[in-house]
C-alpha positions as CSV (number, residue, x, y, z in Angstrom):
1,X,0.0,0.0,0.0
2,X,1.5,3.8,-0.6
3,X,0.8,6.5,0.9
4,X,2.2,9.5,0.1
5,X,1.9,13.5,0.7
6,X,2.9,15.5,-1.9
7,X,3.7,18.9,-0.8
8,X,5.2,20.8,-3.3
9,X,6.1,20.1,-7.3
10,X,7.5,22.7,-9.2
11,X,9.7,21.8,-13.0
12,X,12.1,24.2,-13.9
13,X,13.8,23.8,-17.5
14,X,16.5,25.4,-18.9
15,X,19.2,25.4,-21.5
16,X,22.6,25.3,-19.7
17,X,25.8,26.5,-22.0
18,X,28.3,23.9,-21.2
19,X,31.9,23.4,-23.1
20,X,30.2,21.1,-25.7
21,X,26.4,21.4,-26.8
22,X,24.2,20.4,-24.1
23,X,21.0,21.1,-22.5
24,X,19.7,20.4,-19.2
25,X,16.1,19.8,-17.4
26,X,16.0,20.3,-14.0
27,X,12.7,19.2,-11.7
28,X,11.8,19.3,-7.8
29,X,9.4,17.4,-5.8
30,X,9.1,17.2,-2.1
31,X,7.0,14.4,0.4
32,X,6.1,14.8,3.9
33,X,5.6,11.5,5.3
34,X,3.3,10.8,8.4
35,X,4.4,10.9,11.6
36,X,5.1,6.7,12.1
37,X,7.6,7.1,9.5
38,X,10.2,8.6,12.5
39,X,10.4,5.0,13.9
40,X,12.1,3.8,10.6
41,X,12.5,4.9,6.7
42,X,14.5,3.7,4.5
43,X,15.9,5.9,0.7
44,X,17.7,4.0,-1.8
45,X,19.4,6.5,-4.6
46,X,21.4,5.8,-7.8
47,X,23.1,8.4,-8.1
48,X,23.5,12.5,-6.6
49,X,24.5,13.9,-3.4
50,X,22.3,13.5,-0.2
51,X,22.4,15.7,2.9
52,X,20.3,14.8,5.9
53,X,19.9,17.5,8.7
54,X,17.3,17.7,11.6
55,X,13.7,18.3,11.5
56,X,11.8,19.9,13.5
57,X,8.1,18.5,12.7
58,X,7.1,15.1,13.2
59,X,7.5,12.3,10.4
60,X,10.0,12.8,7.5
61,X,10.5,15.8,4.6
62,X,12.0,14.7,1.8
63,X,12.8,17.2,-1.3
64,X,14.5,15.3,-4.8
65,X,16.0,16.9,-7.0
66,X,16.7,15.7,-10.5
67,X,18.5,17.0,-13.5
68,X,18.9,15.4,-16.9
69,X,21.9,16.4,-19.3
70,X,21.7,15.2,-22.8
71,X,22.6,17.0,-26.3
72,X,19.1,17.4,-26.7
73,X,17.0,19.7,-24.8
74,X,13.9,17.6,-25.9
75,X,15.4,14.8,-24.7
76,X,16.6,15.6,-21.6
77,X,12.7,16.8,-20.8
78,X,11.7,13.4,-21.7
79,X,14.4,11.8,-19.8
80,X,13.3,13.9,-16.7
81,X,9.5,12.9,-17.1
82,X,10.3,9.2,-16.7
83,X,12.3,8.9,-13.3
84,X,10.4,7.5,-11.0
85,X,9.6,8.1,-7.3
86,X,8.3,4.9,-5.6
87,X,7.3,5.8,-1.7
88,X,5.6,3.6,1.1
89,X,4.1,5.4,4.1
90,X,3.0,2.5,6.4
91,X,4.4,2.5,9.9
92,X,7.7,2.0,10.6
93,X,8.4,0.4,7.2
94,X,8.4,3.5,5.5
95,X,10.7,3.6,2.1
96,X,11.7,6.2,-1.0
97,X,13.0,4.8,-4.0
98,X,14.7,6.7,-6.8
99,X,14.0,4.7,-9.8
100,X,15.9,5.0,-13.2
101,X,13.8,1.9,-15.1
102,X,16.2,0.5,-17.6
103,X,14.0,0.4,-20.6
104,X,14.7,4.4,-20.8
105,X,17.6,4.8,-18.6
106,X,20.2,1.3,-20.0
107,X,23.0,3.6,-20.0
108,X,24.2,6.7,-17.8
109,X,27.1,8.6,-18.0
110,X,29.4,8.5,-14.6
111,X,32.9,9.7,-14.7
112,X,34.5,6.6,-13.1
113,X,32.4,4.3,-15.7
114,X,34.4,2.6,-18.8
115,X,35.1,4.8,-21.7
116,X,36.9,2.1,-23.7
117,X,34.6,0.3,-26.2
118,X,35.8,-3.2,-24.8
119,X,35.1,-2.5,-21.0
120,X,32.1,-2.1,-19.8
121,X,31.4,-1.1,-16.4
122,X,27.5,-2.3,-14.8
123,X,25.9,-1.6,-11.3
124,X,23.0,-3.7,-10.1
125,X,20.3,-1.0,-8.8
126,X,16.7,-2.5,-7.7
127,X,16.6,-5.4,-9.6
128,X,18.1,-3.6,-12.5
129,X,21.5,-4.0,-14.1
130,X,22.8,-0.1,-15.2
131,X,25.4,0.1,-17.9
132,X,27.9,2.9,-17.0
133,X,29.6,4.7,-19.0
134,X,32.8,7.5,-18.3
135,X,31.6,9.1,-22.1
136,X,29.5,12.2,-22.1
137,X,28.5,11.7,-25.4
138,X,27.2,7.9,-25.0
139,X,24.8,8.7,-22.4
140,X,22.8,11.0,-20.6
141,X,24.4,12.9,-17.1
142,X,21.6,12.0,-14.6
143,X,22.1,13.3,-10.9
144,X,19.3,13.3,-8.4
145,X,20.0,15.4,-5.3
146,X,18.0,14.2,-1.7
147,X,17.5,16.6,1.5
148,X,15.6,14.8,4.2
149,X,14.6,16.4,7.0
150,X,15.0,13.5,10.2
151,X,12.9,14.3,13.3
152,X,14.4,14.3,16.5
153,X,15.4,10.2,17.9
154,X,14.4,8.9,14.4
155,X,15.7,5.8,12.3
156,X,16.8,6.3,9.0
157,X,18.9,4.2,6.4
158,X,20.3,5.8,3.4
159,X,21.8,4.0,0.7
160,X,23.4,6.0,-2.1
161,X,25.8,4.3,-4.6
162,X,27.2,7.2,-6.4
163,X,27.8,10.5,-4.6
164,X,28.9,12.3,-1.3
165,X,26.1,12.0,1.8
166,X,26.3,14.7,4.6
167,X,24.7,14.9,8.1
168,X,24.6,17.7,9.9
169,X,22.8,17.9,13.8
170,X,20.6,14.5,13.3
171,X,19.7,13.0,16.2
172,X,18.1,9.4,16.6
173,X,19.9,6.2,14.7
174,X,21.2,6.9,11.1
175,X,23.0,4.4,8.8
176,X,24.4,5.9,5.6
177,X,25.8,3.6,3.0
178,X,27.6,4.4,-0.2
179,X,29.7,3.3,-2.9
180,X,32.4,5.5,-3.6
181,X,31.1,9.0,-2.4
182,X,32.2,10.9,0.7
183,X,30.2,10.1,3.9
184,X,30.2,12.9,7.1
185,X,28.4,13.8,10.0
186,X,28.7,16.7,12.3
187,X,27.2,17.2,15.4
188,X,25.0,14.1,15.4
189,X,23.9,11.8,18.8
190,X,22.8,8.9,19.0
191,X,23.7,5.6,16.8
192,X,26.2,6.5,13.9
193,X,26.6,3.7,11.0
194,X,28.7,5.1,8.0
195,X,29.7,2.5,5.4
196,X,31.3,3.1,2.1
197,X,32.7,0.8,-0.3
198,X,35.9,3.3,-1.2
199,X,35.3,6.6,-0.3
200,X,36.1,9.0,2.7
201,X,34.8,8.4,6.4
202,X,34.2,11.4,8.3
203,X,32.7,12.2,11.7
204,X,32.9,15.2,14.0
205,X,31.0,16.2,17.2
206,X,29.2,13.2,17.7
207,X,27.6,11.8,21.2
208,X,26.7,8.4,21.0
209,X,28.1,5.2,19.2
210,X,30.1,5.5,15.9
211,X,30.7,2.7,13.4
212,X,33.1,3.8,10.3
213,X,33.6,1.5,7.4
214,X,35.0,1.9,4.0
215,X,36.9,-0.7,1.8
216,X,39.7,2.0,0.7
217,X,39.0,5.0,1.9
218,X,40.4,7.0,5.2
219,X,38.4,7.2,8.7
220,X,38.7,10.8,10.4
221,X,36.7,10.8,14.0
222,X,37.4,14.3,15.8
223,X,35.9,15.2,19.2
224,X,33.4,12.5,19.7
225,X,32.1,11.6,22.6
226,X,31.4,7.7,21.9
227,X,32.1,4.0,21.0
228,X,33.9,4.0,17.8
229,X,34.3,1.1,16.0
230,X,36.6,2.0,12.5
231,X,37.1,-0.7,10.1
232,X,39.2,-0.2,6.6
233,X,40.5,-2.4,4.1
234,X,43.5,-0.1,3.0
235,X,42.8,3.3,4.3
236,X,44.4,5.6,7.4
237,X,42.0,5.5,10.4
238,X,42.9,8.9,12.2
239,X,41.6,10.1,15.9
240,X,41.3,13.3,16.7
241,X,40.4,14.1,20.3
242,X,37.9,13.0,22.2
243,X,36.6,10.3,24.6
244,X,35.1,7.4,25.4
245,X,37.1,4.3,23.9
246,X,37.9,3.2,20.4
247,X,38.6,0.2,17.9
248,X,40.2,0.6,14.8
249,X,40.7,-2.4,12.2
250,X,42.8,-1.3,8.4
251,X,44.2,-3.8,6.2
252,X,47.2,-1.8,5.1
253,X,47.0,1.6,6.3
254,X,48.4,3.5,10.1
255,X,46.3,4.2,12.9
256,X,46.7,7.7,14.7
257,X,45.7,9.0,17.4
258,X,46.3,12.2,19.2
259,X,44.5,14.1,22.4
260,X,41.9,11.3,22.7
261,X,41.0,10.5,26.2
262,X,39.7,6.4,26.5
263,X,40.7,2.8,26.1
264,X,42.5,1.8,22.5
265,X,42.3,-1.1,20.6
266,X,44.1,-1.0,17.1
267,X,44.9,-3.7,14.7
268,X,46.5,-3.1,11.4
269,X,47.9,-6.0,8.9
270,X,51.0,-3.4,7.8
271,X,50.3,0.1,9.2
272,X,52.2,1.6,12.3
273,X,50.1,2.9,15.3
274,X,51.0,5.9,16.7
275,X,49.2,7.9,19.4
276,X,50.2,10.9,21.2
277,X,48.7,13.0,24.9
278,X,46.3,10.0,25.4
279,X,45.1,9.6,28.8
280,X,42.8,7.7,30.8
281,X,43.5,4.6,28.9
282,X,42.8,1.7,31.1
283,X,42.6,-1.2,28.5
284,X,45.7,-0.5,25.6
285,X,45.7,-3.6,22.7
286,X,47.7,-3.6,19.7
287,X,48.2,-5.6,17.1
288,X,50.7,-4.5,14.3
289,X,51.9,-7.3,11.4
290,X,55.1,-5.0,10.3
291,X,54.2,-1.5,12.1
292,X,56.1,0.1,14.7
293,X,54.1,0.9,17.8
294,X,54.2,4.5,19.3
295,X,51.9,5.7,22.7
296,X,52.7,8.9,24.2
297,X,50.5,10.2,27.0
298,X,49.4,9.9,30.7
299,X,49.1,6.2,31.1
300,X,48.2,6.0,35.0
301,X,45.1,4.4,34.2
302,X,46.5,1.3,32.7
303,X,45.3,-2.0,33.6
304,X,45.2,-3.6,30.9
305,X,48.1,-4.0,28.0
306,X,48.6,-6.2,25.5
307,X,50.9,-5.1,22.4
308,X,51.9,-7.7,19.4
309,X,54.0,-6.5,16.4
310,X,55.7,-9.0,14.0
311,X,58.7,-6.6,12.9
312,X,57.8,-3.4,14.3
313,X,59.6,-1.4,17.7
314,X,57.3,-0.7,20.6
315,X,57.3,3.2,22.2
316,X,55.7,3.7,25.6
317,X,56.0,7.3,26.8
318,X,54.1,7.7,29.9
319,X,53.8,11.5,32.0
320,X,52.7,9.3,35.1
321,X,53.6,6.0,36.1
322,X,50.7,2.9,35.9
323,X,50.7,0.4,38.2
324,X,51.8,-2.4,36.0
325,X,53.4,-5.8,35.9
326,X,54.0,-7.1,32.0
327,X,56.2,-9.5,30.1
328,X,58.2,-8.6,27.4
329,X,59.4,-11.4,24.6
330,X,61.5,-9.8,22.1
331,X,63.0,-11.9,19.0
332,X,65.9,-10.0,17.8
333,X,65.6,-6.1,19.2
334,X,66.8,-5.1,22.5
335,X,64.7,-3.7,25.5
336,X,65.2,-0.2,27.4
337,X,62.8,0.4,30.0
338,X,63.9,3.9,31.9
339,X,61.5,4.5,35.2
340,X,62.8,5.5,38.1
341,X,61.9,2.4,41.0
342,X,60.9,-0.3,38.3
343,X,62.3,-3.6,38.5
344,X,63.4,-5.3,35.6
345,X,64.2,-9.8,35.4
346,X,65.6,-11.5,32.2
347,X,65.2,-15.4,31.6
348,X,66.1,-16.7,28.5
349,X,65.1,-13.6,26.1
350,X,62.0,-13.3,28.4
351,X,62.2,-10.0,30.4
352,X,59.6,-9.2,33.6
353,X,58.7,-5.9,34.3
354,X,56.8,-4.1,37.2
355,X,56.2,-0.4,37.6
356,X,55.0,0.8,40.6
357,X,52.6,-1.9,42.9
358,X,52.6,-3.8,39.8
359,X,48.4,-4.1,40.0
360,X,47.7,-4.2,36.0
361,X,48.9,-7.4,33.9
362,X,50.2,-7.0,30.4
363,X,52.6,-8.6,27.1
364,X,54.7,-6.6,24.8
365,X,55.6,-9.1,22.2
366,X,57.9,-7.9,19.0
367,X,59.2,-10.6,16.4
368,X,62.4,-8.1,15.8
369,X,61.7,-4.6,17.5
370,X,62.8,-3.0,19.8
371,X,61.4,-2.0,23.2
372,X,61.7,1.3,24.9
373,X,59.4,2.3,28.1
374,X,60.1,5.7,29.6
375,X,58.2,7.1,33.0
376,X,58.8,9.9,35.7
């Protein structure tokens, strides 16, 4: 069953003077959907930027939109006239589909798609398979921009292959999911999903819990007051300030951290992990395949350490002393540890460490790093 408000429709076309002949037709539409539709909608989009911001009425606002380029200015108004908006109102299953049917629409233009006559390039949409195309003159440029309007503790999912999708002040649980497209938010709370098969991860000022993921993209979290949980393939994860306690997960890529205030976990296949005036870390575990491990900070608050690099050398830098007893197994690089009343035993390669009462357990393992601990 659908149910839908339309609440305004206005079509706007113009001519647009572009390097080569083109034209352009350009149309808006906007829905208001009931007030059930806060507890969850969902918006699938093929391709156009979408920001989402907070709403101050009940129920979603949603305003598309769409502009067709084409040689033809005829053309591109038929083009226009045949994307499709497909909307269900009903509860909490509430959904907005932009629709390009394939009978018109077999072949867009995207500059990423394959401008070589013996590639082709396809993206499965709704059921549909899109040809793609990185030749202006082969298709039409279709883009179809989104702003939805999320009330206050709402649930919304987003999914929006090609293009960037911004949040700004949204409050509630929101999931954005993209292909290649830059994802943000700033100054959300609540439940933060952001997942993106190659594109940028950004997040700043958020209260709540954060999930970042992108294939081969970077991670930036600044000033967040949350559970973050950053996951990518190849990418840089960076923290910036901050607190609560993070993860971070990359294939390939360095994890840094600096002025965040919270328990670390960090695990990169061959990245370093570096983090700098940390405190209030009780729980530290990091896991490096060939990156060097760096932590500088206040690390009183440790209970908790457990550090594994397979080639990498291992930095701790502490402004106060932890209470800490640790082993250290090194397989080729040497150990320093400089803090004034620690005691130090060495059995067989195996050295035993204990700072202060000696109350927090811990392992430093390095296949051929070095070790150097420094405290007050």
């Amino acid at each position: 069953m659908k149910n839908l408000i339309r609440v305004t429709a206005a079509l706007a076309l113009a001519a647009v003077h572009l390097p080569a002949v083109a034209a352009s037709a350009t149309v808006t539409r906007a829905w208001q959907f009931k007030p059930e539709s806060s507890a969850g909608l969902s918006v699938r989009n093929l391709i156009g930027d979408i920001r989402v911001e907070r709403g101050t009425e009940a129920g979603f606002h949603l305003t598309a939109r769409a502009t067709v380029e084409t040689g033809d200015q005829a053309e591109a108004e038929r083009l226009l006239a045949l994307i499709q908006y497909r909307s269900s109102d009903v509860g909490p299953g509430s959904r907005f589909d932009v629709v390009l049917p394939r009978e018109h629409f077999p072949k867009i233009y995207w500059a990423d798609g394959s401008s070589q006559w013996f590639s082709v390039s396809y993206v499965e949409y709704l059921g549909e398979r899109i040809r793609l195309t990185g030749d202006r003159d082969e298709a039409p440029n279709v883009k179809v921009e989104l702003v939805i309007l999320a009330p206050v503790g709402s649930r919304l999912d987003v999914n929006n292959i090609f293009g960037d999708a911004y949040a700004t002040n949204v409050s509630g649980e929101l999931r954005l999911d993209g292909g290649s497209g830059r994802l943000s938010s700033t100054g959300g709370k609540g439940r933060l999903e952001l997942d993106s098969g190659s594109g940028r991860v950004e997040v700043k000022g958020h209260k709540g819990a954060v999930g970042a993921d992108t294939g081969s993209g970077s991670v930036v979290i600044a000033d967040c007051e949350c559970e973050i949980l950053a996951d990518t393939g190849s990418g840089s994860v960076e923290i910036r300030g901050g607190t609560g306690q993070m993860s971070a997960d990359t294939g390939s890529g360095r994890v840094t951290v600096a002025g965040f205030s919270g328990s670390i976990e960090a695990d990169t296949g061959s990245g370093a992990v570096h983090a700098r005036a940390v405190s209030n870390v009780r729980e530290l575990d990091v896991d490096t395949g060939s990156g060097s491990v760096t932590i500088e900070g206040d690390l009183s608050a440790l209970e908790q350490l457990n550090i594994d690099t397979g080639s990498g050398s291992v930095t701790l830098k502490t402004s106060a002393q932890p209470s800490m007893s640790f082993r250290i197994d090194t397989g080729s690089g040497g150990v320093d540890v400089d803090a004034p009343g620690a005691t130090l035993r060495e059995d067989d390669g195996t050295w035993s460490v204990r700072l202060g009462g000696g109350a927090g357990r811990g392992v430093i393992d390095t296949g051929s790093g070095s070790v150097d601990i420094s405290a007050p």
